[in-house]
N, C-alpha and C positions, 0 to 999 in steps of 0.2 A: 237097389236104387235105380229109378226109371231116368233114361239118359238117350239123346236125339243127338246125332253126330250128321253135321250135311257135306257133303265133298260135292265136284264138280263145277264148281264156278270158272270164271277167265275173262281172259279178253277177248269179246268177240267185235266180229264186224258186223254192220247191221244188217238185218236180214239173214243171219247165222241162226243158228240152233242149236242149244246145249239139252244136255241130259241132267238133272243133279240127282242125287242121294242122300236119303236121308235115313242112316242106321239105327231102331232101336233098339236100345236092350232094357229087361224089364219090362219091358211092356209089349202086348201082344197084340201085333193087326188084323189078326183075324177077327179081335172082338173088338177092343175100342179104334175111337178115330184118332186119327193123325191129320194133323194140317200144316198147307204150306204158308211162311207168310215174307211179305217183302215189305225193306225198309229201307226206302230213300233217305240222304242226308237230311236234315233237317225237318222229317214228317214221319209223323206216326208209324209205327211195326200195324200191316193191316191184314188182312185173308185175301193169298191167293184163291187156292181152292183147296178142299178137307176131303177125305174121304175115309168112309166108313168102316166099323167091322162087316158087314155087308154089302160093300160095294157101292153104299151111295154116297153123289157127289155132293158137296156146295161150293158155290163159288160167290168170291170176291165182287168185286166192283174191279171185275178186271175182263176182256175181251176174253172171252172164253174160248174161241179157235183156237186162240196160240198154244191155249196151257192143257196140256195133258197128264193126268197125274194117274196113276199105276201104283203096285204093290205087289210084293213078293213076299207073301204071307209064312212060307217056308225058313226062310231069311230074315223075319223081320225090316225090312227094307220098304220104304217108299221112295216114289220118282217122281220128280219133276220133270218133263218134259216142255221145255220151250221153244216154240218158233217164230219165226218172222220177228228178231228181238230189233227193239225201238232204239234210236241214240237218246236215251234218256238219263243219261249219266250212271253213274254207277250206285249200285243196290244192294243191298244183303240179304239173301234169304236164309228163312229159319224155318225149323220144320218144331211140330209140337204136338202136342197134345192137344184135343178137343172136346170140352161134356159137353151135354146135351143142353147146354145155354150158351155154348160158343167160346167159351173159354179155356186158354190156354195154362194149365194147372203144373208144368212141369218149368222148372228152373231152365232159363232159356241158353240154351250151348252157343257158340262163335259165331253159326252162319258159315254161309260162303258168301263170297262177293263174285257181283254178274257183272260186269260193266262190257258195255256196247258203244264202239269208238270204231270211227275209219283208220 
């Protein structure tokens, strides 16, 4: 059974910088993709950014400086990587699976929650 576990959310201050993780099991990132996605209260779960069994990226409709995402093929593990985070209330990311039309095909886990407060 293919399953995304994401840790490392919190409270941060703005202009902080979190790390997240995204654990899978059953499924392997060396070949398929994995994507990150965030979900404001009230507004659609959307694509940060994906990346590939091959190392390629796509991003979201999101400031692409900020977000750096990484993998540990060995571990099955993806990161998120965020900086300069915005006071935009708090947010849930999810990490997921991604075919090759952009969809995310695995039973979606908890998230973490990011929220950005003074």
């Amino acid at each position: 059974q293919v399953r995304f576990v994401e840790s490392g959310g919190g409270l941060v201050q703005p202009g902080g910088s979190l790390r997240l993780s995204c654990q899978a099991s059953g499924y392997i990132t060396s070949v398929y993709a994995v994507g990150w996605y965030r979900q404001a209260p009230g507004k659609e779960r959307a694509l940060v950014v994906s990346i590939s069994g091959w190392d390629e990226k796509e991003y979201g409709d999101v400031e692409k400086d900020r977000f750096t995402i990484t993998k540990d093929n060995a571990e099955n593990t993806v990161y998120l990587q965020i900086d300069d985070l915005k006071p935009e209330g708090p947010a849930v990311y999810y990490c997921n699976s991604r075919n090759s039309v952009g969809r995310a095909i695995v039973t979606w886990g908890q998230g973490t929650q990011v929220t950005v407060a003074s």
